[in-house]
C-alpha positions in Angstrom: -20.0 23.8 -6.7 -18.4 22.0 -9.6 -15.0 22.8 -10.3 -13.4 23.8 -14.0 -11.3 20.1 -14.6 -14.2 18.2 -12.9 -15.9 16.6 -15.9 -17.8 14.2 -13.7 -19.0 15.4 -10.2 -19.9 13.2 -7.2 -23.2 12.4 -8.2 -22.8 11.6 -11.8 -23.1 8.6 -13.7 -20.7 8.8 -17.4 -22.1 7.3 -20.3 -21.6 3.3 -19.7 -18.3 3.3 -21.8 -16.7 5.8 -19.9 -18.2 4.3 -17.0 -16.1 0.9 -17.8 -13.1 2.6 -18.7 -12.5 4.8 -15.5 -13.8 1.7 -13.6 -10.9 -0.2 -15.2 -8.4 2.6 -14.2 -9.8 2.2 -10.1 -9.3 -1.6 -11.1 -5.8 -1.3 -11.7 -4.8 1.0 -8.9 -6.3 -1.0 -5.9 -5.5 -4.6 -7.7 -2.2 -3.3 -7.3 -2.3 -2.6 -3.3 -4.2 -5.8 -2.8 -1.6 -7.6 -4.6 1.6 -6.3 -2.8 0.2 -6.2 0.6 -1.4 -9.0 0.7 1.6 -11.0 -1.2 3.6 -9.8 1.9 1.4 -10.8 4.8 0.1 -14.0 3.3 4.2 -15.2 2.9 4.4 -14.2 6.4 1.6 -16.3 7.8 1.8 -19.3 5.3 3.9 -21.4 3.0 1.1 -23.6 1.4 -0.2 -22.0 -1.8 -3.0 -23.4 -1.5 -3.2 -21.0 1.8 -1.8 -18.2 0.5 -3.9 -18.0 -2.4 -6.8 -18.1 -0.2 -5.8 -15.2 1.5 -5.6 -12.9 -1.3 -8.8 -13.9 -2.5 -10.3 -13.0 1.0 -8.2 -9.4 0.9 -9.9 -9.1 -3.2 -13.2 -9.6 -1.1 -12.7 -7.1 1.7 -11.9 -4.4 -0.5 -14.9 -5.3 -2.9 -17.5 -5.5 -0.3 -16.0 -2.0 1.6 -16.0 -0.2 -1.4 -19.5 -1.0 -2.5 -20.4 0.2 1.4 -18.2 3.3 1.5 -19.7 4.2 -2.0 -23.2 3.5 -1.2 -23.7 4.1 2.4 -20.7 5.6 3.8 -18.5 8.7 3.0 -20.5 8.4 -0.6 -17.0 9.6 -2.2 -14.7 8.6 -4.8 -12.1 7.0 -2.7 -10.0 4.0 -2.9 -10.1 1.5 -0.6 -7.0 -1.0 0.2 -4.4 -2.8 3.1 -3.4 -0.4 5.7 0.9 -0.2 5.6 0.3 0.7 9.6 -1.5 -2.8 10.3 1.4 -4.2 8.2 3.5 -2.9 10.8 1.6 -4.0 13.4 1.1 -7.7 12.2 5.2 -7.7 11.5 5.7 -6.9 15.2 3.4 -9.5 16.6 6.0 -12.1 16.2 5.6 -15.3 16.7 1.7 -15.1 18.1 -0.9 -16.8 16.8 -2.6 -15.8 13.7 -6.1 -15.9 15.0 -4.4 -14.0 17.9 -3.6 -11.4 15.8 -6.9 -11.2 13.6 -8.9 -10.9 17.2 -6.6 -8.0 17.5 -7.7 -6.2 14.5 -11.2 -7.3 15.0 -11.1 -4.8 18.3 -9.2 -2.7 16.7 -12.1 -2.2 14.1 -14.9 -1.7 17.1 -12.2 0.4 19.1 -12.6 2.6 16.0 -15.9 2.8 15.3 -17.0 3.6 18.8 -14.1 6.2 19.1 -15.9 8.1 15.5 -19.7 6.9 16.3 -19.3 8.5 20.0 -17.6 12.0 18.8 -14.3 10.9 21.0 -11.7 10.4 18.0 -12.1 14.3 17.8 -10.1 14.9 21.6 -7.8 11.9 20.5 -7.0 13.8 17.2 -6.0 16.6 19.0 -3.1 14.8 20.6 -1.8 13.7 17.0 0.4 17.0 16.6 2.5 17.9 13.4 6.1 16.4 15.1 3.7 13.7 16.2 2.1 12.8 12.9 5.7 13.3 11.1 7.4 11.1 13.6 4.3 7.7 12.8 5.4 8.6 8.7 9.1 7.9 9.7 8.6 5.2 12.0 6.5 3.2 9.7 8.6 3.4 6.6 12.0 2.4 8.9 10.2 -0.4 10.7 9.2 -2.6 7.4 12.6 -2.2 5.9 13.7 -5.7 7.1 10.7 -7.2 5.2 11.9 -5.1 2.1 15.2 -6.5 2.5 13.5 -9.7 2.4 12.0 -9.5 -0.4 14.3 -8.3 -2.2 16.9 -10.9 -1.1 14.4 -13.9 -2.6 16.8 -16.0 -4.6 17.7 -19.3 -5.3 21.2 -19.0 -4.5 23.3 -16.5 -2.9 25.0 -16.0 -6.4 22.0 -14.9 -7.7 21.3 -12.3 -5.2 23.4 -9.3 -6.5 21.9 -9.7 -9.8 18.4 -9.3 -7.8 19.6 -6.0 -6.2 21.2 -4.7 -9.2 17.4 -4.7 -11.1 15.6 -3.7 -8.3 18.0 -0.4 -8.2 17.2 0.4 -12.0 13.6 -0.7 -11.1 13.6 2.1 -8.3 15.6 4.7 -10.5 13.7 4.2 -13.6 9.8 4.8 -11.7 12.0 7.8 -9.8 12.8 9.0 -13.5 9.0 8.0 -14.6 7.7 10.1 -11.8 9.5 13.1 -12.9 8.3 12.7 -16.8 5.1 11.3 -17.1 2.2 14.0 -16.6 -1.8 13.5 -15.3 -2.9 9.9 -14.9 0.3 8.5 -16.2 1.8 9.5 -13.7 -0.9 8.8 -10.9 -0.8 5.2 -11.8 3.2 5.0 -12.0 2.4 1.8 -9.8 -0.1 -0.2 -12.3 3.2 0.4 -15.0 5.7 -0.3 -12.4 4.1 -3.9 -11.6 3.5 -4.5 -15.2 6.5 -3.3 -16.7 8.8 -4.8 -13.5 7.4 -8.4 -13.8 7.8 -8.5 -17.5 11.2 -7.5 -17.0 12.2 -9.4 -14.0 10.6 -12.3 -15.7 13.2 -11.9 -18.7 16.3 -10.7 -17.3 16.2 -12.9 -13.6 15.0 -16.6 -15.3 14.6 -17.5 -11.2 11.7 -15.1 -11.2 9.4 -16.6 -13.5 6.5 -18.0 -12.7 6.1 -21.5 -11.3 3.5 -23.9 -12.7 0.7 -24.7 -10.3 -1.1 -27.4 -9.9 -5.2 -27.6 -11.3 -7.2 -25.1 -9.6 -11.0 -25.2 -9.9 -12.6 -21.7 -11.7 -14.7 -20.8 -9.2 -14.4 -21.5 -5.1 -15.9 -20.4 -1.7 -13.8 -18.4 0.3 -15.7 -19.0 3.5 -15.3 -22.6 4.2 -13.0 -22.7 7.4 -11.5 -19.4 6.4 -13.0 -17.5 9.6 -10.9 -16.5 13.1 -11.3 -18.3 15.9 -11.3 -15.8 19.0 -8.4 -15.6 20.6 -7.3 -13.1 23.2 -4.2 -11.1 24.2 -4.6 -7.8 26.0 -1.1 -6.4 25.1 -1.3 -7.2 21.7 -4.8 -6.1 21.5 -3.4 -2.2 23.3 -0.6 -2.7 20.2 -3.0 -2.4 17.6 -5.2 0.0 19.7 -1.9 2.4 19.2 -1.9 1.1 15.3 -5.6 1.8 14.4 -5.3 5.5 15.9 -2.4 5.8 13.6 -4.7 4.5 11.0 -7.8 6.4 12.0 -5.5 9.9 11.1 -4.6 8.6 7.6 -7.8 8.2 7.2 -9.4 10.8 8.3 -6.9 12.4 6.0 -7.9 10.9 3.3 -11.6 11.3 3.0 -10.7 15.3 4.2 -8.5 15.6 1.0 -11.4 14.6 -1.3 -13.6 17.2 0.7 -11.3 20.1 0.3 -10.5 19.2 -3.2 -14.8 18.6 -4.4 -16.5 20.4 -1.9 -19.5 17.9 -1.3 -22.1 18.9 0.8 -22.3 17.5 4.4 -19.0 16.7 4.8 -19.1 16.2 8.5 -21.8 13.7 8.3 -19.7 11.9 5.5 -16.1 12.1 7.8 -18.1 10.5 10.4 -20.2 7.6 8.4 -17.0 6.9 6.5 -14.5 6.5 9.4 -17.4 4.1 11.4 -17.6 2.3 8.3 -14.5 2.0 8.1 -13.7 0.7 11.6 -16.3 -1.8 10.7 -14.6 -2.8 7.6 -11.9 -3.8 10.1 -14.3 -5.6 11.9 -14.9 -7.8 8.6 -11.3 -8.2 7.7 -10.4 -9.6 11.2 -13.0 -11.8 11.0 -11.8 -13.1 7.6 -8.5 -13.0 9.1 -6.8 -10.5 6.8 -4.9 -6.9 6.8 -7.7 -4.2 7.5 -8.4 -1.7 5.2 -8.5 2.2 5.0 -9.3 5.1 2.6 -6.2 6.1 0.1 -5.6 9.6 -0.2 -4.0 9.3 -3.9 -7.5 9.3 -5.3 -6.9 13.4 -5.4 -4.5 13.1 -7.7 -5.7 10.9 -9.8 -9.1 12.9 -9.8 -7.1 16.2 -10.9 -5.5 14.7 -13.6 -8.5 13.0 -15.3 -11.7 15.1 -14.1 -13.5 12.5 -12.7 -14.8 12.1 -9.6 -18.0 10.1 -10.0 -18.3 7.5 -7.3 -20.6 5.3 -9.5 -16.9 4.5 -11.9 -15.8 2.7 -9.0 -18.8 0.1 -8.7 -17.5 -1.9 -12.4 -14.0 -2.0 -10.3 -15.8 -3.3 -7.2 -17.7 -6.2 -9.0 -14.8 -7.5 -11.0 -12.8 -7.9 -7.5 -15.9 -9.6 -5.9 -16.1 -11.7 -9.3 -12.1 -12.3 -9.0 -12.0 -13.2 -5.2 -13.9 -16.8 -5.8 -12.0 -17.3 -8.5 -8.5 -19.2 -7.5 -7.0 -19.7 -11.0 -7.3 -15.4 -11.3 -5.4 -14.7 -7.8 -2.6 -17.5 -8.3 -2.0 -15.6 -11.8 -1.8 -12.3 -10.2 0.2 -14.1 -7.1 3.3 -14.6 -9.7 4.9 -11.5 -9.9 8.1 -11.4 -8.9 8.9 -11.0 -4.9 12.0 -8.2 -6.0 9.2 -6.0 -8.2 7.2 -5.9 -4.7 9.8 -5.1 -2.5 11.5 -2.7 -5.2 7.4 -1.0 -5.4 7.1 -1.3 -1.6 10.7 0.6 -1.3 9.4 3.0 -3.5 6.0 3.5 -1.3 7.9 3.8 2.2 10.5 6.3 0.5 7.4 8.7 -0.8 6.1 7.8 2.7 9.6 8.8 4.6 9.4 11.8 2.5 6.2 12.4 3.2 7.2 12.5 7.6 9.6 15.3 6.5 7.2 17.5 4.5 5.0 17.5 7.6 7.7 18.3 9.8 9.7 20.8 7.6 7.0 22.0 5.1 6.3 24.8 6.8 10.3 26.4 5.8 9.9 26.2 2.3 11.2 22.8 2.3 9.3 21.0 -0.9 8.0 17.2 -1.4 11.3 16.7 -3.9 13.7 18.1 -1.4 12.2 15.2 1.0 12.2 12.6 -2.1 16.4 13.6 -2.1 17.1 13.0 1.8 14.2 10.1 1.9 15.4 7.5 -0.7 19.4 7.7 0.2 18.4 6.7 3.6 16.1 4.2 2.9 18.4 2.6 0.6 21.3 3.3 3.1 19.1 1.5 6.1 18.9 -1.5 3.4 22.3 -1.9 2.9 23.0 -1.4 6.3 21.2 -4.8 6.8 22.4 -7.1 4.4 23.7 -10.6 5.6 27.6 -10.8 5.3 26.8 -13.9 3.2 25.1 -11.7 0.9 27.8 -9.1 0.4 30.3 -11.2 0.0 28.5 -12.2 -3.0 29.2 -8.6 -4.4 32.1 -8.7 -7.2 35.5 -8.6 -5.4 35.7 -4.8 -6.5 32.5 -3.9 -5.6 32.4 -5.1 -1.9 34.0 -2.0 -0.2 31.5 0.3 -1.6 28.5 -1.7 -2.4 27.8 -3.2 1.5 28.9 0.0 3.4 25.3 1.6 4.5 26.8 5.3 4.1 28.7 5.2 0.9 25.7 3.7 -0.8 23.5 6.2 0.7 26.0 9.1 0.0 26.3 8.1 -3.6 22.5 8.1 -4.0 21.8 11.5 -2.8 24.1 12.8 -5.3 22.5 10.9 -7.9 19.1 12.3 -7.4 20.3 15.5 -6.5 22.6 16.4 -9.5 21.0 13.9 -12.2 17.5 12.5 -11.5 15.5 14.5 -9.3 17.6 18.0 -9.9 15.9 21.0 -9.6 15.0 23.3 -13.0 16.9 26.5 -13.0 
C-alpha cells in the first residue's frame, strides 16, 4: 500500500538526480551524529589528533559499511544508522578501564544481542521493559551525560572566557528551540545539519578561541586498519554493564525500525524486525572490534520521510559511499573535527532535552500531556542540572551582578520555564 505523501516507496529507485539530492540530505543528517558522538568519545579516550582523527574515520566506516548491510540485507528499510547515546553512557561510566576493556565489552554486547533477536528471547525480555520502565532509561540517560555537557561547554582557554562560551551556547539553544517551532517539513527535520553549520560559523566569529587550529600535513588518503583493532580484554562486571546498556539499546531500536513499519507498511515486517535487530547486534560486533561507539537504527527517519515523501532505501546508498570514501580520507575528518566543542555540547543539550522530554511523554502521554508540555518541564531542568554543576571557579567568573542569579541551579531553571512557557514555546490560543 503506497501512501498519498509517499512519492518514492521502499522499493523505488528516483531518477539519478533526485537520487543524489536525497542521498545528500541522509548525508547530512548522519555526518552530523557521527561527528558529535564520536567528537565526544574520541576526546574521552585520546588527546593525540593524530588518534582522535582516526577514530572518527573508523565511526565514518561503521556507519557506511552498516548502512549498506541494513539496506541490502537487513531490515531493507530507509533508516538511519549512527552512535548509540546509551553506549555513550555506558563508555562514560566505565571510568578509568582500559579502552580495549571496554570495546570487548561492546563486542559481547553485540553477540549478546544478536543471539537474544536470532533465538526469539528478546521478545520475553521486551516484555519486562514496561511504560514507567522505558520512561525511567529516557530520564536516566539524558541526566547521566550532563557532566560531559558541562564539559563541553566549559572548553575555554581561560576562565574569563568561559561566560562568554555559556552566554552563546544559551542563544545557540533558544534560537534552534525558536527554529523548531518555525521551520516546517524537512527544514525542520534537519534543524541539526543548520544547527552545526550555522553554530560553527558563528562560534567561529563571535568566540575567536573557537576557531579552527592549523594541523599539521595529512596524507589524502590512509588505511584505517593498521593497528586500529581491540585487543581482547576481559571484565565480567563491565561486560553485565553493557549487557544492561544493549537491552536499553535493543528497545530503541526495535522502536525505530517499528516506527518505519507502522508509518510504510512494508510487507514482512516481522522477518525485517528480526534480520535488522541481528544485524544490528552484529554491527556492534564490528564496531567493538574497530574499537568504536556501536551503532543503532534512528527513529527520526519518520519524520523526515513525512515531510519530503521519500522513503526509497536506494537514496541512502550515494550517502553510504561518500562516508566509506570520507573514512580513509584524514584531511576530510580533521576538517569536520573543527567545529567548535560549545556547538556540540549546546546540540547534545538540545538532543538529551528532546530526549528528557521524550521520558515524560511516555510516562504522562497517556493524560493528555503533549510533546511541548514535556519540551517546557524538560529543558529548565536540564539547564537547571547544568548550572547546578558549575565549578565555583567558573561562576565567579560571572559579572559581579550576575552571580546571584546566574550560578543558582533553580533560579536559572525557574527563569527558563517561564521563558518557554510565556514567549518561546507558548501555546496558540
Amino acid at each position: 500500500m503506497t501512501l498519498p505523501f509517499i512519492r518514492y516507496n521502499i522499493d523505488e529507485r528516483p531518477p539519478l538526480p533526485t537520487l543524489l539530492l536525497f542521498g545528500l540530505q541522509w548525508l547530512a543528517v548522519m555526518a552530523v551524529s557521527a561527528i558529535i558522538m564520536g567528537k565526544v568519545v574520541a576526546a574521552l579516550h585520546f588527546t593525540e589528533p593524530a588518534a582522535q582523527f582516526l577514530y572518527m574515520q573508523k565511526v565514518f566506516f561503521a556507519i557506511a559499511v552498516t548502512l549498506i548491510a541494513q539496506i541490502t540485507i537487513g531490515h531493507r528499510l530507509p533508516l538511519v544508522v549512527g552512535p548509540a547515546v546509551i553506549l555513550l553512557v555506558g563508555i562514560i561510566s566505565s571510568g578509568t578501564q582500559d579502552i580495549n576493556t571496554i570495546y570487548t565489552s561492546i563486542m559481547a554486547g553485540g553477540l549478546f544481542l544478536s543471539l537474544l533477536c536470532a533465538t526469539g528471547l528478546f521478545r520475553h525480555v521486551a516484555k519486562l521493559f514496561t511504560s514507567r520502565v522505558v520512561a525511567t532509561i529516557l530520564v536516566l540517560i539524558a541526566l547521566t551525560i550532563t557532566p560531559t555537557i558541562l564539559k563541553l561547554l566549559l572548553t575555554a582557554p581561560s576562565p574569563q572566557q568561559v561566560p562568554a562560551s555559556l552566554l552563546f551556547a544559551l542563544i545557540l539553544l533558544l534560537s534552534m528551540l525558536a527554529a523548531d517551532r518555525l521551520l516546517k517539513g524537512t527544514w525542520r527535520s534537519t534543524l541539526l545539519v543548520w544547527a552545526l553549520l550555522g553554530g560553527s560559523i558563528a562560534s567561529i566569529l563571535l568566540l575567536p578561541s573557537s576557531a579552527p587550529q592549523q594541523q599539521t600535513a595529512l596524507p589524502l588518503f590512509s588505511s584505517l586498519f593498521k593497528d586500529c583493532t581491540t585487543t581482547l580484554s576481559w571484565d565480567v562486571g563491565l561486560i553485565l554493564s553493557f549487557f544492561i546498556c544493549f537491552i536499553a539499546l535493543a528497545i530503541n531500536d526495535l522502536g525505530s525500525i517499528e516506527s518505519i513499519g507502522k508509518l510504510l507498511h512494508p510487507p514482512g515486517m516481522e522477518n525485517r524486525l528480526s534480520r535488522g535487530m541481528i544485524l544490528t547486534g552484529l554491527a556492534n560486533i564490528l564496531t567493538g572490534f574497530l574499537g568504536v561507539i556501536g551503532l543503532v537504527n534512528f527513529s527520526l527517519t519518520a519524520g523526515i520521510i513525512a515531510s519530503n515523501g521519500n522513503a526509497s532505501r536506494y537514496s541512502f546508498l550515494p550517502a553510504a559511499l561518500v562516508m566509506l570514501v570520507v573514512a580513509f580520507m584524514p584531511p576530510v575528518v580533521a576538517f569536520v573535527w573543527n567545529v567548535p566543542a560549545v556547538v556540540i555540547g549546546t546540540i547534545l543539550l538540545h538532543i538529551m532535552s528532546l530526549q528528557l522530554a521524550a521520558g515524560l511523554m511516555v510516562a504522562f502521554g497517556a493524560n493528555g500531556f503533549t510533546f511541548q508540555d514535556a519540551l517546557i518541564i524538560s529543558i529548565p531542568v536540564m539547564t537547571s542540572v547544568l548550572v547546578s554543576y558549575l565549578p565555583p571557579e567558573v561562576a565567579a567568573s560571572f559579572p559581579r551582578v550576575l552571580i546571584p542569579v546566574a550560578s543558582n541551579g533553580f533560579v536559572v531553571g525557574t527563569l527558563m520555564v517561564l521563558l518557554l512557557e510565556h514567549v518561546l514555546l507558548r501555546h496558540k490560543k
